[in-house]
N, C-alpha and C positions, 0 to 999 in steps of 0.2 A: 304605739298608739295609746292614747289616754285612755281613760272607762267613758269620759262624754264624748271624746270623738269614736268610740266604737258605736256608741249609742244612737247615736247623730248617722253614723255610715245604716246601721240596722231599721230606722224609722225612716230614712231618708231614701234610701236608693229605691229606685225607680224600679230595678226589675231584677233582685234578688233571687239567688238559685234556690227552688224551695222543691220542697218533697213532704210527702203523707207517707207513713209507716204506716196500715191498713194492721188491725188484729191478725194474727196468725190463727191458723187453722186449726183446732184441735181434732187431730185424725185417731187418737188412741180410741181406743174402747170404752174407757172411765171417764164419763162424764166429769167424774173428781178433776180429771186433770184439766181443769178450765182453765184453772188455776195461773199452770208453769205454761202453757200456751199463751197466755193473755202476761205472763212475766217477763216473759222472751220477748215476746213485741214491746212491751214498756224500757226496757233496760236496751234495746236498740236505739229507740225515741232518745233516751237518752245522754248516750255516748254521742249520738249524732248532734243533739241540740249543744254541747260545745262546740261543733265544730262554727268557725268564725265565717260569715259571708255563706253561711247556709243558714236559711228558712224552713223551720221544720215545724209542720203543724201538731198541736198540743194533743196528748193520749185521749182527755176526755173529744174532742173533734174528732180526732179517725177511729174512735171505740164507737160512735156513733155509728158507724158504718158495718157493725158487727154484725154477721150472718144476712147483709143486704147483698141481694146480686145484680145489683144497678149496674151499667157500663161503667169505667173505672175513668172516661172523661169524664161522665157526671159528674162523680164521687171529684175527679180534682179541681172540677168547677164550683161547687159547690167548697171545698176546700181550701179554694185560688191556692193551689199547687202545679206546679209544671211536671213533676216526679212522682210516682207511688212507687213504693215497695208492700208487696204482698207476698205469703208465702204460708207454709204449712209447719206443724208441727206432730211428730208421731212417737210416743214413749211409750216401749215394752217393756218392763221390767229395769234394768238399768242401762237399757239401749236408746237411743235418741236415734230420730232421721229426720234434718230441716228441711226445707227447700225454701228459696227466696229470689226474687226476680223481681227486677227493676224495671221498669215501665214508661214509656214519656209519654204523658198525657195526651197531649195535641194530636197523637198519631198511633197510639195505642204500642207503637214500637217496643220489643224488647231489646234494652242495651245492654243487661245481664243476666245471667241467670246461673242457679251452684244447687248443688246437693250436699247434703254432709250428713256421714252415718257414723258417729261416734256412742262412745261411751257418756255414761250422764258426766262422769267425775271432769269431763271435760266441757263441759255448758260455758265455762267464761270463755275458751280460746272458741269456741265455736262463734260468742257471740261479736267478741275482736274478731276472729275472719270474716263474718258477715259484713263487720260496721265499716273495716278498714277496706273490704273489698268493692262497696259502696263507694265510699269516700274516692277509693282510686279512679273508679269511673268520671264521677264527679269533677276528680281533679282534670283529668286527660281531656274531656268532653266541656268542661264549663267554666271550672275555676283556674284554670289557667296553672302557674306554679307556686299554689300553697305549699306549704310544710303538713308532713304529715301526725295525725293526730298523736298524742297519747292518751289512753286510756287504762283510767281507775278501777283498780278491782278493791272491793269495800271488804270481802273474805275472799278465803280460801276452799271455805268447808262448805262443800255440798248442799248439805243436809241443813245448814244456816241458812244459804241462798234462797232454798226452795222454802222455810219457814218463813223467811223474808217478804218473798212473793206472796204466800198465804195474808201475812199482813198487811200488804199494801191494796189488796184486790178488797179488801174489806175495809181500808181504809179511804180510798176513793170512791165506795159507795156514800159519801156526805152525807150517809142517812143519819139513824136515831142511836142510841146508847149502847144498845148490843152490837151495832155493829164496830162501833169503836171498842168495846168492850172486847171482842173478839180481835180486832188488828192489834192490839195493846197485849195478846195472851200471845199473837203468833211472834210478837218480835220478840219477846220476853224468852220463848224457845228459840230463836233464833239467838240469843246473849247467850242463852246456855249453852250451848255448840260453840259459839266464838266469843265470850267474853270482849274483844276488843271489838266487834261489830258498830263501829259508831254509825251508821247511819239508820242502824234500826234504833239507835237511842233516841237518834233525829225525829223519827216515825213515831216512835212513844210519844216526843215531845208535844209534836204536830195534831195528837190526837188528844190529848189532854187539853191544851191550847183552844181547839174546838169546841170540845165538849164544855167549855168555860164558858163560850163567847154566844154560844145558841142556846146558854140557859139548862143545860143538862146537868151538869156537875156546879155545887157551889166553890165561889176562888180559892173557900181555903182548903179547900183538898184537891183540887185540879190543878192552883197553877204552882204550890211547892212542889211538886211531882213534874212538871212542863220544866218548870228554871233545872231539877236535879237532872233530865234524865238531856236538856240542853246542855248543863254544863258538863256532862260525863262528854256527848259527842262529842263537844269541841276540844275535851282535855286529850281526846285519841285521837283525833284527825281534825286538825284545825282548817280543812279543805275543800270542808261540804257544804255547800250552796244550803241545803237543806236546813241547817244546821242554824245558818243568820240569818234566812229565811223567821225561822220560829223566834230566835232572840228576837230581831228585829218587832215582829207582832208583840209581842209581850211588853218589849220598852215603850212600842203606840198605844197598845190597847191598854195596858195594866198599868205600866209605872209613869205613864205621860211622859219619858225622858227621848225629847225631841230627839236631842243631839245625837244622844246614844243608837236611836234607830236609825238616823240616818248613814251614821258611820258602818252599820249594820246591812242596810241594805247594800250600800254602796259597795262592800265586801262579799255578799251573796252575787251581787251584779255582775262584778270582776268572776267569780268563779263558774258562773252559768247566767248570761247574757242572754239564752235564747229562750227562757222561761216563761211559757202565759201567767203564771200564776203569782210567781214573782216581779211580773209588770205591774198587773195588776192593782197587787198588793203594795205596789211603790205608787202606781199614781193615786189610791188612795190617802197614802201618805203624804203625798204633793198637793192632795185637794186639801187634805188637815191643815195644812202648813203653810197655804194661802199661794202655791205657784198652782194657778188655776190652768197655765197654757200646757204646763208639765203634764197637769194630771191626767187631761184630755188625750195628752201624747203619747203617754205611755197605755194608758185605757184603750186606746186604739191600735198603739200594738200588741195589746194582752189579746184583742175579741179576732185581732188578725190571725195571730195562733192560735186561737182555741175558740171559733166560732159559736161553737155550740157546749162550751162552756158554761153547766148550770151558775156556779158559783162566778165566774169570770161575768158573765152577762149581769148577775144580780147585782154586784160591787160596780160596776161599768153606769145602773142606774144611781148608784149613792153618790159617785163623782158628777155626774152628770147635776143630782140637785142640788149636791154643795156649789159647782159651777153656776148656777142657778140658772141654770140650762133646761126648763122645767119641760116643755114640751118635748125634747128629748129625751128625757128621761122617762116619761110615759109611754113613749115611742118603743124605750129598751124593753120598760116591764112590760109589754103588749108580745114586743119580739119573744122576751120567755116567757108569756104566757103558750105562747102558742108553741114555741121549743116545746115543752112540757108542762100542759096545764094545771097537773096535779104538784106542781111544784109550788108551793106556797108564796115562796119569793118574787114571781111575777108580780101578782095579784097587790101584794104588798106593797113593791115601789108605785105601781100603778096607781096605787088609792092615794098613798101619803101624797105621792105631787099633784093629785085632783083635790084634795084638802089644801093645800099652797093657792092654787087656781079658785079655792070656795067653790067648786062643784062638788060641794056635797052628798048628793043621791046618787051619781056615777062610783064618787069614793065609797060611801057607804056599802054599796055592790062589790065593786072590789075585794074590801077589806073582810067584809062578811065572809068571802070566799077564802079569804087565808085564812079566818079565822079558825072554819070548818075545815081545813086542808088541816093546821097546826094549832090546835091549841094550847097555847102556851104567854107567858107574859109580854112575850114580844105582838101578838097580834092582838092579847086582850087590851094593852095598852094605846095601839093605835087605832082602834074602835073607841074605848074613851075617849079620846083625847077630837075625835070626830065629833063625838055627840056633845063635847061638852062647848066646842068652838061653834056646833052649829044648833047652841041653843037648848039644847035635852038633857040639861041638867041630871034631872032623872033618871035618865037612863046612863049617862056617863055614870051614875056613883051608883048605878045598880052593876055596872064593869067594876069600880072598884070591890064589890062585894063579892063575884066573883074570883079576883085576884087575890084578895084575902083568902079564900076558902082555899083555895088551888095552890097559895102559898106553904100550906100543909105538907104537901107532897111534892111540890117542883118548884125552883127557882123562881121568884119572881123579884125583880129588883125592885131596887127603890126609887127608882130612875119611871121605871114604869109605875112605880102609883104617885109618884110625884108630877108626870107632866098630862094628867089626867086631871088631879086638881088644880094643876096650873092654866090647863082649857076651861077649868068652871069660873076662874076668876078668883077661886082661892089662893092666893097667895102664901099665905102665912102658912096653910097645911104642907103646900109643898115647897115651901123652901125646907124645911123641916127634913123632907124624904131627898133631896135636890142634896143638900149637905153633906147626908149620909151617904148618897151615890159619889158623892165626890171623897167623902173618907176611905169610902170603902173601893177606891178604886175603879168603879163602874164603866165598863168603854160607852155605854151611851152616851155620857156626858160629854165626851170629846167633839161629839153631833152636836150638842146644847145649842153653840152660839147659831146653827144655821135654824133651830126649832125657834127660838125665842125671832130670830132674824123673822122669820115667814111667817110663825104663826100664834106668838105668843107680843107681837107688838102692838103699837095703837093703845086702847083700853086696857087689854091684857097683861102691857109690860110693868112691870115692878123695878125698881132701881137696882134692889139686890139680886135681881139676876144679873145684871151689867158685873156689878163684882163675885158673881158665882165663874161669870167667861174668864174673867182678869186673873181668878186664881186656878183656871185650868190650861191658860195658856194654850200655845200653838202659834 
């Protein structure tokens, strides 16, 4: 089967075998160990999300569910899952005892259920009995005569494994600097245990990459650290999803080399198919790159897996306005407003496509609230660029004066004081800052052509932004 006719079988069928892995229980004594509880459940998610013709809902969707004691219909109605597995986790010293049980929703039936009291040093076979004993149900009961899986163990060494997990559990909080700062220290320990450990080089990658792209880190100390610690994964294990996962962003976001990400993604795709974040991240790339019906396709089956998806949901409203799908996209940033309101990125998609619409004082509301949620060049930018389309001169370039000052101590592109004078009608300031975001590599720009498209046309367009889109291509 090709990668588009798997593709096509996974968006397509009508009533795929799907399941919710629910967090495991942390029964030890040490709070600390939230950690290898909450590891154990991800590295299940997993193994399982290769498996082919199985639907497996995304870590951030069933972590949603953490410490809720909802009926577990709820949980897979809300999940559109037909399967949970739930279970426990208890570690005394270098003893481990799991338990895990398989569930069919519709009827709350148990179809399996296992104990296992091992030793730690055996955490990977424990978690192949798990996956593969799943699977087996799965196959006998639903899927008919698949082949059975195999499955990747990325070390050997213990003591790497669980350093690993430390960095992932701090890496999927998408919060601010220290937390990356912290995921970035525990893989770091985790190479020192196993030098060959490529998939925490992946994890290095992955968090550098971020910290670039939300303005934390400037590129030139963020992304030569992202390409070294990508090219180390791939020189040791050219196998990890993970791994062109991060190339792939960096070819879109950084170097604009279309070709190269999509060969990229396309090879992430092949090795892990059932990825929300990797959809995601691909219909992204499809809205860049003008297949608008892709981008919608695969955004739908990113929010399928990962409903409650902060970051899947925010990116699901940027495809939506590149598609110029704008009432939808209001729609999205409404949905995570209310997901989580203190999440900035709601508010954020919400304002910019009420600036598209010229309802200006709803935007203004909005955006004011990301502002206060995050301040940073990303929110102060799209507050200027409000006031200056709707007339407040004044107040747009008392935003730039802010970004100047703030420019002292955090990132603020050029991208953002350039399309701030480009809302006042100054042209000529911001081609100036427009330039420099396009020398300097800026991912805003790759956005340009849909800002100039909705909101910088009519009066506001200038000729030389037409040849600023032409030499950013897409």
């Amino acid at each position: 089967m090709s990668l588009s006719e798997k593709n096509t079988f996974v968006t397509q069928s009508s009533s795929p075998v799907s399941i919710a892995v629910l967090p495991f229980l942390n029964l030890s004594n040490d709070i600390e160990q939230e950690y290898f509880s909450d590891g154990v459940t991800e590295e299940i998610i997993n193994v399982l999300s290769h498996t082919p013709n199985l639907k497996v809902a995304g870590r951030t969707s069933s972590f949603r569910f953490k410490g809720d004691n909802q009926d577990l219909r709820q949980i897979g109605e809300q999940l559109n899952v037909d399967h949970i597995l739930e279970g426990s986790v208890r570690k005394s010293g270098n003893r481990l005892r799991i338990t895990a049980q398989l569930v069919k929703v519709a009827d709350g039936y148990h179809l399996w259920s296992e104990k296992y009291d091992k030793e730690l040093e055996d955490i990977f076979d424990i978690q192949d009995e798990i996956a593969q004993a799943i699977l087996r149900e799965i196959k006998v009961q639903l899927l008919g005569d698949e082949p059975e899986n195999t499955f990747k163990r990325y070390t050997n060494n213990s003591t790497a494994y669980e350093l690993y997990l430390h960095g992932r559990y701090y890496h999927n909080k998408f919060a601010g600097l220290d937390e990356y700062n912290k995921a970035i220290g525990y893989f770091e320990s985790a190479i020192e245990m196993d030098p060959e450990y490529a998939i925490a080089y992946a994890g290095i990658a992955s968090c550098y990459l971020n910290m670039w792209f939300y303005r934390h880190l400037p590129d030139t100390y963020a992304l030569p650290l992202m390409k070294q610690a990508t090219e180390r994964a791939l020189s040791l294990d050219s196998g990890i999803a993970e791994s062109y996962l991060a190339l792939a962003r960096m070819q879109l976001l950084y170097q604009r080399d279309f070709a190269g990400a999509s060969a990229s993604f396309k090879k992430a795709l092949e090795l892990n198919w059932n990825t929300a974040e990797l959809h995601s991240q691909y219909g992204l790339y499809c809205g860049l790159t003008g297949n608008y019906a892709r981008a919608e396709e695969e955004t739908s089956l990113a929010l399928s897996l990962e409903p409650f998806s902060l970051i899947n949901n925010f990116y699901a409203g940027y495809v939506y306005w590149i598609t110029e799908n704008f009432e939808k996209a209001i729609a999205q940033g409404r949905k995570l407003v209310a997901l989580e309101p203190t999440f900035w990125g709601g508010h954020m998609i919400v304002g910019l496509n009420l600036i598209t619409l010229q309802n200006y004082p709803e935007a203004q509301e909005s955006l004011e609230t990301a502002l206060e949620i995050n301040y940073n060049g990303i929110t102060l930018s799209a507050c200027g660029a409000l006031f200056g389309l709707s007339g407040e001169t004044e107040s747009a370039l008392d935003i730039v004066t802010q970004m100047t000052s703030l420019s002292k101590t955090q990132v603020v592109s050029n991208y953002d004081m350039g399309i701030v004078y480009a809302s006042t009608g100054d042209a000529d300031t911001a081609m100036g800052y427009f330039e420099a975001a396009i020398s300097q590599h800026e991912s805003p720009m790759l956005f340009f052509k849909y800002i100039v498209r909705d909101w910088l046309s009519g009066e506001l367009y200038d000729e030389r932004y037409g040849a600023l889109i032409s030499q950013i291509g897409g």
